[in-house]
C-alpha positions as CSV (number, residue, x, y, z in Angstrom):
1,X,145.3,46.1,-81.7
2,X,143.3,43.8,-79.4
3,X,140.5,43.9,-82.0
4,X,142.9,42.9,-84.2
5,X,144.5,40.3,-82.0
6,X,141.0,38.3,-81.2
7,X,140.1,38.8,-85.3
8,X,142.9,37.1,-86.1
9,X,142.5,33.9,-83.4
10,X,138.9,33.5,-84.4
11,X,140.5,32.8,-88.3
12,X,143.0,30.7,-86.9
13,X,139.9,28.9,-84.9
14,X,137.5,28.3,-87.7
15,X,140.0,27.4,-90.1
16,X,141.1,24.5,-87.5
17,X,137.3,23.6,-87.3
18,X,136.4,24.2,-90.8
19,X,139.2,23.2,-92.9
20,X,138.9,23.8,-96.5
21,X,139.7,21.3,-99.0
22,X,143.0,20.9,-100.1
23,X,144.4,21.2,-103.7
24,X,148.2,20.5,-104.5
25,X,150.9,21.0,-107.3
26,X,153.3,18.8,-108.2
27,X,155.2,17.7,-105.1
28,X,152.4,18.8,-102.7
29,X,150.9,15.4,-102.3
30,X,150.6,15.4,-98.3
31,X,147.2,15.9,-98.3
32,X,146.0,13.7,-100.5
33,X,144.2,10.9,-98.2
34,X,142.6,13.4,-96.4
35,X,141.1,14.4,-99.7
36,X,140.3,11.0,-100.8
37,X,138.7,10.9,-97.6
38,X,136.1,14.1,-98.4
39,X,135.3,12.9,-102.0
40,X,133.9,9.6,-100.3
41,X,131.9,11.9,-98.0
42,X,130.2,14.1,-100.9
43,X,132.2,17.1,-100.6
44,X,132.7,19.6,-103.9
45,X,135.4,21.5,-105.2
46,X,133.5,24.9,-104.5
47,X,133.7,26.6,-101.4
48,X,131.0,27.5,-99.3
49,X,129.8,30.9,-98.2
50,X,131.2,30.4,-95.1
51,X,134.7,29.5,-96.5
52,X,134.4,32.4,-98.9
53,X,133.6,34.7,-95.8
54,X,136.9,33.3,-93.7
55,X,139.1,33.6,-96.7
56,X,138.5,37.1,-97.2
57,X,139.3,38.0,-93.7
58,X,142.6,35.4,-93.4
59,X,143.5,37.7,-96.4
60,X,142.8,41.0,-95.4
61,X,144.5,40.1,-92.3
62,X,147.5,38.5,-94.0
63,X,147.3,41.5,-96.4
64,X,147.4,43.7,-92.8
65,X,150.2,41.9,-91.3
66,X,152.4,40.4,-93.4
67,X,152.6,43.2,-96.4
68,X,155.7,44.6,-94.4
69,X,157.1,40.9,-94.3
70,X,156.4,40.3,-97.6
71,X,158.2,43.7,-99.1
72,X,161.3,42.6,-97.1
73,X,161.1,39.3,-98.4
74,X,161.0,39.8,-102.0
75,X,163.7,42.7,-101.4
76,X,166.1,39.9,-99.7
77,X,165.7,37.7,-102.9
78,X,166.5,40.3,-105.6
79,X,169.4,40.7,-103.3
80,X,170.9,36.8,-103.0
81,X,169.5,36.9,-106.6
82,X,172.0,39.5,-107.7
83,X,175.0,38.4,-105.3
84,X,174.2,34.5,-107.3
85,X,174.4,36.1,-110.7
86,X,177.8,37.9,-109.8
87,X,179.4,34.7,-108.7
88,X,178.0,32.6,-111.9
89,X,179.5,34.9,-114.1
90,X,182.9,34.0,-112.6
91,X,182.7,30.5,-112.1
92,X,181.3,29.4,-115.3
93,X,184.6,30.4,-117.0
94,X,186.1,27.3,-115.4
95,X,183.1,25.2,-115.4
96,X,180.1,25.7,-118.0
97,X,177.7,24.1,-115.6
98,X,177.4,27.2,-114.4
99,X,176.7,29.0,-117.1
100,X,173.4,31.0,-116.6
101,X,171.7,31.1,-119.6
102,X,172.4,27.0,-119.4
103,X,170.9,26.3,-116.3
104,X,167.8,28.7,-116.9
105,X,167.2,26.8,-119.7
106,X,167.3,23.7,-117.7
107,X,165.1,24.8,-114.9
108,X,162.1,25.8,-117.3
109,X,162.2,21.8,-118.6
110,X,162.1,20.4,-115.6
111,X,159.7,22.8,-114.2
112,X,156.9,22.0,-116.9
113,X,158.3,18.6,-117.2
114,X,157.6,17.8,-113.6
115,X,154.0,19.9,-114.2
116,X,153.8,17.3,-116.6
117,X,154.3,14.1,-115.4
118,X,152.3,14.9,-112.3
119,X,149.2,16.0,-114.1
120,X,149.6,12.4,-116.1
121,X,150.4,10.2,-113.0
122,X,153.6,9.2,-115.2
123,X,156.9,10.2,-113.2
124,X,158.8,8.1,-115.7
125,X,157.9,11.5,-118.3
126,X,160.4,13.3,-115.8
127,X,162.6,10.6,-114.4
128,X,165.6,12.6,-116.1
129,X,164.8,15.4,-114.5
130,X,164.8,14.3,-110.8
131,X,166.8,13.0,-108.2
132,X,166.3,9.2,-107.5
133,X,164.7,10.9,-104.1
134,X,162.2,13.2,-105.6
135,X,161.0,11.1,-108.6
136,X,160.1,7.8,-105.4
137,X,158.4,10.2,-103.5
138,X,156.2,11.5,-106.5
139,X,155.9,8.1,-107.6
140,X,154.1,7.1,-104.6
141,X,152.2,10.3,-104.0
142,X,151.1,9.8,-107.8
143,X,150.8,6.2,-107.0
144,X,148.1,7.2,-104.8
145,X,146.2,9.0,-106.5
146,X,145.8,6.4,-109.3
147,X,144.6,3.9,-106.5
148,X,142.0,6.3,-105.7
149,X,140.9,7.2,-109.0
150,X,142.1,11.0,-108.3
151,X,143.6,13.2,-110.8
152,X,145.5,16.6,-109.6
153,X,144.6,18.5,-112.9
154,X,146.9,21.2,-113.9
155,X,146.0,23.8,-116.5
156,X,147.3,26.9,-118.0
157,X,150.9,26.3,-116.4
158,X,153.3,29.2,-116.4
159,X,156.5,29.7,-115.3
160,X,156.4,33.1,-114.5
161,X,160.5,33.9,-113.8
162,X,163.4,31.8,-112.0
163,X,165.6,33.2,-109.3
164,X,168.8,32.2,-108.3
165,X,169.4,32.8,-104.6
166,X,171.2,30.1,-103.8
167,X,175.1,28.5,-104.9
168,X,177.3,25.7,-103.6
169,X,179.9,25.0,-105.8
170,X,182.3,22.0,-103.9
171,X,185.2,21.2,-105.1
172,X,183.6,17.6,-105.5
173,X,181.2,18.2,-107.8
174,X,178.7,15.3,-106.9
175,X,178.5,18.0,-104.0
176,X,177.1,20.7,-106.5
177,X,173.5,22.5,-105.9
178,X,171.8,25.5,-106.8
179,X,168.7,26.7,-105.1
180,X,165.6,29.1,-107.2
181,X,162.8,30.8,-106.3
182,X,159.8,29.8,-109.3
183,X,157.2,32.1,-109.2
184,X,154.6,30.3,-111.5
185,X,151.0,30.1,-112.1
186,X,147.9,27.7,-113.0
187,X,144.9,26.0,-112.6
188,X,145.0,23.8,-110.0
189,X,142.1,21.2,-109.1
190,X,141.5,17.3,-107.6
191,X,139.3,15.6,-110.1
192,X,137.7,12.4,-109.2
193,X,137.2,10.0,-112.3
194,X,135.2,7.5,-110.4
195,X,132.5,10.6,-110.0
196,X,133.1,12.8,-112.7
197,X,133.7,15.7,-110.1
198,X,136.4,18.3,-109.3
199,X,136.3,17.5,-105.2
200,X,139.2,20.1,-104.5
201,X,140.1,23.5,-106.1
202,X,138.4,24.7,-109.2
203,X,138.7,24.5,-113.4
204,X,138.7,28.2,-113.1
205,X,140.8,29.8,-110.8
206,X,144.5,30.3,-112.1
207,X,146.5,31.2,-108.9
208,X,150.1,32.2,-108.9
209,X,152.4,31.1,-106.8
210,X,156.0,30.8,-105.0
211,X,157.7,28.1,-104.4
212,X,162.2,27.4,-103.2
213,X,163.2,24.7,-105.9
214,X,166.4,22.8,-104.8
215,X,168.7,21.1,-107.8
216,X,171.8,18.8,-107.7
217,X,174.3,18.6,-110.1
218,X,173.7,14.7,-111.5
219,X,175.9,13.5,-114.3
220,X,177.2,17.1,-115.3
221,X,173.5,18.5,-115.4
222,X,170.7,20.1,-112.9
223,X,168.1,17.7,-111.9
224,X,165.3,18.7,-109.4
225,X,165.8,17.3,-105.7
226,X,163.4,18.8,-102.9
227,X,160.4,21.6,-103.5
228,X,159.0,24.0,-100.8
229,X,155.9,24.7,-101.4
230,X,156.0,28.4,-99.9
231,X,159.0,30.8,-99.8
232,X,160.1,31.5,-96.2
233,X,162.7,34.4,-94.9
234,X,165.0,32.1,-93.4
235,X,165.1,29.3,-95.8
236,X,166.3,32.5,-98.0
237,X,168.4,34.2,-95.1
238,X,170.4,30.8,-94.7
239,X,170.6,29.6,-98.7
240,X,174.4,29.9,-99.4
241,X,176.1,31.5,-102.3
242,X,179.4,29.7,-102.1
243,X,182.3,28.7,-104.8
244,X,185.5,26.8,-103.5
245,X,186.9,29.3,-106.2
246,X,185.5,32.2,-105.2
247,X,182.8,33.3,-102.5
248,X,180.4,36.6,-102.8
């Protein structure tokens, strides 16, 4: 285990001192001066040898660690998953808000129009689909990138499947939100149009992914409000499935 133990701090080292460059989906937009930042300085989308080398061992060590965590992970959302679909079948009898098939409809257009209207730099394309909150702080993040000539490409988008885990359903229904894991997948790369260059990610590499999607209830529909870019146990542990009518 100590051989292990030092394996793992020298990733955790060289990934502090050699940092990879950073490529984001919609929402993930924290990054982005720090990668306007490396196109000035010459950097290029493909990794290095050297990055290659740490990624394979920060994933066979993930692979070694967290496989265990991961198993218990997905098991605890096909769990909250089923407990969520139980209660919709109940409450949507009294309010078709809830009605599943509606709102699975509704989370696949705002998933891909979101995609959307990040790839284009145009958050008006999915105003209707966000909360005032979200759609200012993609605004600005996209806002950004326009003022530094970056484009976050996004190709070969997939929604790959939509899980409940999460229901509040308040007897005020401004109060209403549902929370979903997406599991998608796509191409994901920082292209710089002053340059001509991918700086960040690459045209070639789809990557899936899982992310915890938050949505309110806004005028008697679902409208995207936070994203969390990675799926953790307690943010699923903690998510609520809760009716005023009836609780699971």
């Amino acid at each position: 285990m100590k051989r292990f133990f030092f394996l793992g701090m020298f990733v955790i080292i060289s990934l502090i001192l050699f940092p990879k460059n950073l490529d984001a989906r919609a929402g993930g937009g924290g990054s982005y001066s720090s990668v306007s930042i490396s196109s000035s300085s010459g950097s290029s989308g493909s990794s290095s040898g050297g990055e290659g080398f740490l990624a394979f061992i920060a994933g066979f060590i993930s692979l070694f660690i967290g496989g265990a965590g991961g198993v218990a992970l997905g098991k605890s959302i096909e769990k909250k998953n089923a407990k969520a679909l139980i209660l919709l079948d109940k409450i949507d009898e009294t309010d078709e808000i809830w009605n599943y098939r509606t709102i699975k409809e509704r989370m696949e257009n705002i998933f891909f129009n979101v995609q959307m209207a990040w790839t284009k730099r145009d958050q008006d394309i999915a105003k209707e689909y966000m909360s005032n909150k979200i759609y200012k702080k993609h605004k600005m993040q996209t806002d950004r990138l326009i003022e530094n000539k970056l484009i976050n490409k996004l190709e070969r988008v997939n929604l790959i499947s939509t899980k409940i885990i999460g229901i509040f359903d308040d007897e005020e229904n401004d109060k209403d939100s549902l929370k979903a894991v997406i599991n998608g997948g796509m191409i994901d790369f920082m292209y710089d149009e002053e340059n001509n260059k991918i700086i960040a990610g690459s045209d070639k590499d789809y990557e899936e992914f899982s992310e915890l999607w938050t949505f309110i209830r806004k005028d008697d529909n679902w409208v995207l409000d936070n994203i969390e870019q990675s799926v953790e146990s307690r943010s699923v542990k903690n998510t609520k499935i809760f009716s005023h009518l009836l609780e699971v």
